[in-house]
C-alpha positions in Angstrom: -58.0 -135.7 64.6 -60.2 -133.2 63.0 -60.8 -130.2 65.2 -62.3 -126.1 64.9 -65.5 -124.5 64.5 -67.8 -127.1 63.1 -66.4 -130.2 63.2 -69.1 -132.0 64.0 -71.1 -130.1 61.7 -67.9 -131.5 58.8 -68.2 -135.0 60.0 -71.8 -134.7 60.0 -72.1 -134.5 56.1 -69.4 -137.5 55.4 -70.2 -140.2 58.3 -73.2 -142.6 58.5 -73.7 -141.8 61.9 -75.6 -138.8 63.5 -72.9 -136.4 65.0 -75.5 -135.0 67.7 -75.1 -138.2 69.7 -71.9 -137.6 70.7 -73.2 -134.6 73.0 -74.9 -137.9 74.9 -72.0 -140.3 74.7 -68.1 -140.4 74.9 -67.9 -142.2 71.1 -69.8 -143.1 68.2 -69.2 -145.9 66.1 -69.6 -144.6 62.3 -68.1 -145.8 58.5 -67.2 -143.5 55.5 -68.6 -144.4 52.1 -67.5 -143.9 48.7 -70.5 -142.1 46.5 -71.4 -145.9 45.5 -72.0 -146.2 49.0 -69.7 -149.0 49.8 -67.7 -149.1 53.0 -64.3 -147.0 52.6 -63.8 -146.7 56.4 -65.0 -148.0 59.5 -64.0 -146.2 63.3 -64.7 -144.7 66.0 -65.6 -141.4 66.6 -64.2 -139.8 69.5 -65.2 -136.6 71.2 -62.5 -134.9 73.3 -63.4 -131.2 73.5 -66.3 -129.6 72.2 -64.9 -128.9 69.3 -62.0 -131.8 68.6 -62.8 -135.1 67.5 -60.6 -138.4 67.1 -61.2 -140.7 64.9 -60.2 -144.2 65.8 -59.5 -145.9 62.2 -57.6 -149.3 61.6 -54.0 -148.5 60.6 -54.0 -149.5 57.0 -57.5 -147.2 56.3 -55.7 -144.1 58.4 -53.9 -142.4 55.5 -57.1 -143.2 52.3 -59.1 -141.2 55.0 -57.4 -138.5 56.2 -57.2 -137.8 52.1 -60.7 -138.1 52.2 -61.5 -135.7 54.8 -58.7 -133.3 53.5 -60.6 -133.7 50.1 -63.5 -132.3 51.6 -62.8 -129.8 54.0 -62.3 -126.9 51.5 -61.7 -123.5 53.2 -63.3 -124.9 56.2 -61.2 -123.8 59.4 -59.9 -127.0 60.3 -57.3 -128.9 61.6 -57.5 -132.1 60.2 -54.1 -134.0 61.0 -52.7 -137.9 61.7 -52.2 -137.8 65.4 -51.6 -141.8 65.6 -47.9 -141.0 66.8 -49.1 -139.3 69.8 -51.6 -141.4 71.1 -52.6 -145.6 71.3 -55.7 -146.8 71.3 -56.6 -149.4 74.1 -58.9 -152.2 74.7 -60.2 -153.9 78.1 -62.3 -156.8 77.6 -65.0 -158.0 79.9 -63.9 -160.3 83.0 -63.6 -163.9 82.3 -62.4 -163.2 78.5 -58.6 -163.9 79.2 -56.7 -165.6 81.5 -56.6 -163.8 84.9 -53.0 -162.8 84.2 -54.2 -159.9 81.6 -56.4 -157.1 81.5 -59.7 -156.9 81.9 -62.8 -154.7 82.8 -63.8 -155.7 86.8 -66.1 -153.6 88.5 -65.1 -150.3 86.5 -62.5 -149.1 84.0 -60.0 -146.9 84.4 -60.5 -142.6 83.9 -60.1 -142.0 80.0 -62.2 -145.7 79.1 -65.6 -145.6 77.6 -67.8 -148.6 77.0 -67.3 -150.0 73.6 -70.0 -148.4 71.1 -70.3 -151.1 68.9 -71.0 -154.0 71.2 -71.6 -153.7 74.8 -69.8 -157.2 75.6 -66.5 -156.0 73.6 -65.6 -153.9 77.0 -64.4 -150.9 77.3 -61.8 -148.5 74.8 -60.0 -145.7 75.0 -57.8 -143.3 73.2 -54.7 -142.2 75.6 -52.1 -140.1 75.5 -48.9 -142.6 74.2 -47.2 -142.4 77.5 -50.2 -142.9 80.0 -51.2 -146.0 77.5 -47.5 -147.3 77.8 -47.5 -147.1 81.7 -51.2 -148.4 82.2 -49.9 -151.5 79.7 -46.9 -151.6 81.9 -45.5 -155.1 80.9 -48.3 -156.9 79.3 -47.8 -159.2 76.6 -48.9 -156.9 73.6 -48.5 -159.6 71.2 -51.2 -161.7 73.4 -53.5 -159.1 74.2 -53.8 -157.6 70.5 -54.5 -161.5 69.7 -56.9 -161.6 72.4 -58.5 -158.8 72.0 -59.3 -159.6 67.6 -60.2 -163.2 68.7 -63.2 -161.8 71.3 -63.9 -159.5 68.7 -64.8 -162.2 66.2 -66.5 -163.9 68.8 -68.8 -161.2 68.9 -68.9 -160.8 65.2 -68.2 -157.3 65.2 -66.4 -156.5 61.6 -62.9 -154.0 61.9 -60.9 -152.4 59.1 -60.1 -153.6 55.6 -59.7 -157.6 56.2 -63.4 -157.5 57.2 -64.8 -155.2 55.2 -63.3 -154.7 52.1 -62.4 -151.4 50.8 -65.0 -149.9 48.4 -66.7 -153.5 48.2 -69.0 -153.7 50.8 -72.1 -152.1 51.1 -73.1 -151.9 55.4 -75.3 -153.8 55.9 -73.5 -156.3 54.5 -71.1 -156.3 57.1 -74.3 -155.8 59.8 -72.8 -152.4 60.3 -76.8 -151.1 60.9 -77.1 -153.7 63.5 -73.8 -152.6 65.3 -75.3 -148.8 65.6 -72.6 -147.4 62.2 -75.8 -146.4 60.6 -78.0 -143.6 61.8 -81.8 -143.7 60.1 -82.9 -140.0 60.9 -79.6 -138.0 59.7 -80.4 -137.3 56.2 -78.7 -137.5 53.1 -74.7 -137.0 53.4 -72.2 -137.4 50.9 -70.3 -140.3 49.9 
């Protein structure tokens, strides 16, 4: 979670993606690069207030880039802290992608889900609260669904965390990271 007076404007300078969009959508999809500019980090970019931002990582990239962004923020006024204990992240893929017996998007999602930034036919996301995410799983097969979810995912070819791209290995558009939206054109420079 980074959050304070310019966080956006932080972000901004260290993401590939343009920080202003999220005043016109829920979530951004966006990567970190080193200054070689090979992937470091891909996530989500979350915004929950105007000025607090969550930033959906895989699990294994969540502690390299909270150094990263701790490396950076100077005598910024930030709050930049891990907030993974306190909240799951949650995935409900389109109608017909599991059996009937599991989750999935029907006519709407639930309050708190957005539509997947990277790939429209990946569904719907969200970041809850960990108790509201452990009563709306209620007694779904976690197991089943995580394995659903990674194996649609693939489907769509839609590259997540370290196993699929490669820490400081893979430059983005290797990984078709500009074709998924991670990459904004009109930004500017930032730093790596």
């Amino acid at each position: 979670r980074v959050a304070g007076d310019g966080c956006s404007r932080f972000l901004q300078g260290l993401c590939t993606q343009d920080m202003a969009l999220l005043s016109r959508q829920p979530a951004v999809p966006a990567a970190f690069l080193s200054p070689k500019g090979r992937v470091l980090c891909d996530g989500l970019l979350i915004s929950r207030e105007p000025n607090e931002i969550l930033v959906d990582c895989h699990t294994t990239a969540a502690k390299s880039l909270l150094r990263l962004l701790l490396r950076h923020k100077l005598r910024l006024p930030l709050k930049i802290e891990d907030v993974s204990s306190s909240y799951s992240v949650m995935a409900l893929l389109p109608q017909g992608v599991l059996p009937s017996s599991q989750q999935t998007v029907g006519s709407g999602a639930p309050d708190g889900f957005f539509p997947d930034p990277r790939f429209s036919a990946l569904g719907h996301r969200a970041i809850l609260e960990a108790d509201v995410a452990s009563a709306l799983a209620g007694e779904a097969d976690e197991a089943a669904s995580f394995a659903a979810y990674h194996s649609w995912r693939l489907c769509c070819a839609v590259p997540e965390g370290p196993v699929d791209l490669p820490v400081d290995s893979m430059l983005p558009l290797h990984g078709n990271l500009d074709l998924l939206g991670f990459i904004s054109f009109t930004k500017g420079c930032y730093v790596g």
